[in-house]
N, C-alpha and C positions, 0 to 999 in steps of 0.2 A: 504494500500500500504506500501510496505516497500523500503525505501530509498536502496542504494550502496550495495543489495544481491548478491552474486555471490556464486557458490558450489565451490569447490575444485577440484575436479573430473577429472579428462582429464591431471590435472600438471603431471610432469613425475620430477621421481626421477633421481640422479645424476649416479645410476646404473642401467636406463635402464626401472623402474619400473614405473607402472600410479597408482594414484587416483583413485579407484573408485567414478562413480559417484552417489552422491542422499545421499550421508553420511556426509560427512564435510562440513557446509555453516556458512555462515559468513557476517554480516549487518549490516545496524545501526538499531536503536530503531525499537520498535515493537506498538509503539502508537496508530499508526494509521492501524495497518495489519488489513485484511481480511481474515476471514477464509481459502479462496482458497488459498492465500499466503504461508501457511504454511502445505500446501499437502505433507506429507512424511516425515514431522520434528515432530521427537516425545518426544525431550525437549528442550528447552530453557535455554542455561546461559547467565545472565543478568550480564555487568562488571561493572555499572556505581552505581554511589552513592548513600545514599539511599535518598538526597534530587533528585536528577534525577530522581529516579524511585518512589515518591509520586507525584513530579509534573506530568510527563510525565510514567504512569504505563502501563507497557506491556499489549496487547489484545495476549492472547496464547492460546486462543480459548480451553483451557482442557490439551494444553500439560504440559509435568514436565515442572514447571520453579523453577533455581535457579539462586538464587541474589550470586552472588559471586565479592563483590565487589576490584579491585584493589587498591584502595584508599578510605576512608570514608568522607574523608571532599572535600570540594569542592577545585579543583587544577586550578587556571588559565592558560588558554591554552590549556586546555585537558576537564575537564567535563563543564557542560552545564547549571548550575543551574538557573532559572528566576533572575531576576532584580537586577543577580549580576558588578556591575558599575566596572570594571578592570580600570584601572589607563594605564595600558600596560598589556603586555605578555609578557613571558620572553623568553630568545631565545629557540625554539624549542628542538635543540641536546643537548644543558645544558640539558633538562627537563629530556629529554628521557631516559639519562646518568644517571641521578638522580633516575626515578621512576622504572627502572632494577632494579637495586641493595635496594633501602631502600622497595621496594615493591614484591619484590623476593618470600616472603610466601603465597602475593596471586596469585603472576602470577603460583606458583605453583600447586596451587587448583584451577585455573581453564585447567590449561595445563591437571591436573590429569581428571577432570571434561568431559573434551571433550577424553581421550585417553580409560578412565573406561566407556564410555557413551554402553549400549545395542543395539550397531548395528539392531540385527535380528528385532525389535519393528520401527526403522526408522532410521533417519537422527538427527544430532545434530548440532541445532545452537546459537551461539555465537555472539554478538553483546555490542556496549556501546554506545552512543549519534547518532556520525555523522557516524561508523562502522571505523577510522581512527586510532587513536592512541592505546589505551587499546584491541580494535579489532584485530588491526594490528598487536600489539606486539603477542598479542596470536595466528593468526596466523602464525606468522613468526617463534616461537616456533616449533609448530603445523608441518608444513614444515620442519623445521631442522629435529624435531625428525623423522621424514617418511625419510628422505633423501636428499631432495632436496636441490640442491647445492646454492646459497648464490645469484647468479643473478637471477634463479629463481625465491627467494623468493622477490627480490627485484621489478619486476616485475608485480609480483602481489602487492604488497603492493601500487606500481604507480596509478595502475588501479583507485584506489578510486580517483582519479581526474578527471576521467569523469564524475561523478557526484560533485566534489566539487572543481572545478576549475572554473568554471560559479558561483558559489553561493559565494567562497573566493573573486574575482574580485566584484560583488554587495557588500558585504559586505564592504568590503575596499571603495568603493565609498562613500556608505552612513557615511561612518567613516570619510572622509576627515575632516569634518569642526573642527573635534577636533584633526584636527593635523596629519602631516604627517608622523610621527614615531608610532604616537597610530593606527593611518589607515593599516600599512603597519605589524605592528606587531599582529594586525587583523589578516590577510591576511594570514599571517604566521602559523596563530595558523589555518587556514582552508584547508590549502595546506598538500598533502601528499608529504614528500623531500626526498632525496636520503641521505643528508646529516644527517635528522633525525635518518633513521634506522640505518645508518653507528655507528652511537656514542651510539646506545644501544648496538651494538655489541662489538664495542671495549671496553664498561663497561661490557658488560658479561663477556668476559675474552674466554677461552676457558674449552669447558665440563659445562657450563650453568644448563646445564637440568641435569644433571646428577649431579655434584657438588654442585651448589647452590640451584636449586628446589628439588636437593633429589629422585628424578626420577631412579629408578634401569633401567640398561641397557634391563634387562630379561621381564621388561615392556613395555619400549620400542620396542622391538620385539614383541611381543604379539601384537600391536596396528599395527605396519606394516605389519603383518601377516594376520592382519583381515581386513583393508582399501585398502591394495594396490591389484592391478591386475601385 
C-alpha cells in the first residue's frame, strides 16, 4: 500500500489547460507498495535521505528508481530517520525558507528528473517519507512550471491532510507527556500549512525555476507540450 498517492491529472492550468492523466503522481514512501500499486509508473524518484531509504527501502517492483536526495543528512521536521530523539522542531516556514534556497541544486535534479522522465514507457513518481514537505515542494514546482496558478497549487499541497491530519492529532497526543511545546511542535512538523508553502515562495523570489534551478524556458515548454491536454 502506499500512503497520501494522488496523480496530477485532471488540475487545470491558469490558461485554461489540464493534466493529463496517468503521468504525474506523487506519495509518500514506497515500503510497503504492492505491485498493483504501481500499475502505469514506470520510474520512481526517491527525495528522502539515504538513512531513510536503508531503513525504510523502496519495493518498485522493477521500475527505474532514482534516489535523488534533497538533503543528505537527516533534517528535523522534514525527514524520518529511526530513533532519532528531537528535542523540538523548528518552526515549519523558517525550514521551508531555508531548505528553497541552500537546497536549490537538488530541488533542481529532481524538478529536471520528473520534466526529462519518458512519458511514452509510463507515469513518473515522486515521493519522500510522509509525501508532505520534499514531495510537496517538488510538486509545487512541478505545477508552477505547467502553469498553474498559485491557489491551485496550494490546494493541492492541503490535500495531504487527509491523510495526515488524523495521524498529526495521534501523534501530538502520544507526545503530550513531554510537554506541550514539544507535542505541539510535533504536530506541526505532521500538518500540511498554508503558511509553510507561502514562505518557500516568498524565498524563491521570482523566476525560481528558471533562475535558481537553471531550468531553460524552451524546457519548460517541451514538458507542457507533452503532459498537458
Amino acid at each position: 500500500m502506499i500512503q497520501n498517492k494522488r496523480d496530477l491529472g485532471g488540475i487545470r492550468t491558469a490558461d485554461g489547460c489540464r493534466i493529463r492523466p496517468g503521468l504525474l503522481i506523487r506519495s509518500a514512501h514506497l515500503f510497503q507498495a504492492e505491485e498493483a500499486d504501481l500499475a502505469g509508473i514506470s520510474s520512481v524518484i526517491d527525495l528522502r535521505t539515504p538513512g531513510e531509504r536503508l531503513e525504510a527501502p523502496d519495493r518498485t517492483w522493477g521500475r527505474e528508481y532514482l534516489p535523488i536526495p534533497i538533503f543528505e543528512d537527516m533534517t528535523a521536521g522534514v525527514s524520518h530517520e529511526q530513533g532519532a530523539d528531537h528535542q523540538g522542531f523548528p518552526d515549519m516556514a523558517v525550514l521551508y525558507r531555508r531548505i528553497v534556497t541552500e537546497c536549490a541544486a537538488s530541488f533542481g535534479r529532481g524538478l529536471r528528473a520528473v520534466m526529462g522522465h519518458d512519458f511514452s514507457g509510463g507515469a513518473v513518481l515522486w515521493h519522500c517519507t510522509e509525501g508532505k514537505d520534499r514531495c510537496g515542494l517538488i510538486t509545487a514546482l512541478v505545477l508552477e512550471a505547467l502553469g498553474a496558478d498559485r491557489g491551485v497549487i496550494l490546494e493541492d499541497y492541503l490535500r495531504t491532510n487527509e491523510v495526515n491530519l488524523p495521524k498529526a492529532i495521534a501523534v501530538r497526543q502520544r507526545a503530550a507527556a513531554r510537554g506541550e511545546a514539544f507535542a505541539e511542535s510535533l504536530y506541526q512538523a505532521y500538518i500540511a500549512d498554508e503558511r509553510y508553502l507561502r514562505a518557500a515562495w516568498t524565498a524563491m523570489g521570482d523566476g525560481y525555476i528558471t533562475r535558481m534551478l537553471g531550468i531553460p524556458e524552451e524546457d519548460i515548454a517541451r514538458f507542457r507540450e507533452t503532459v498537458l491536454l
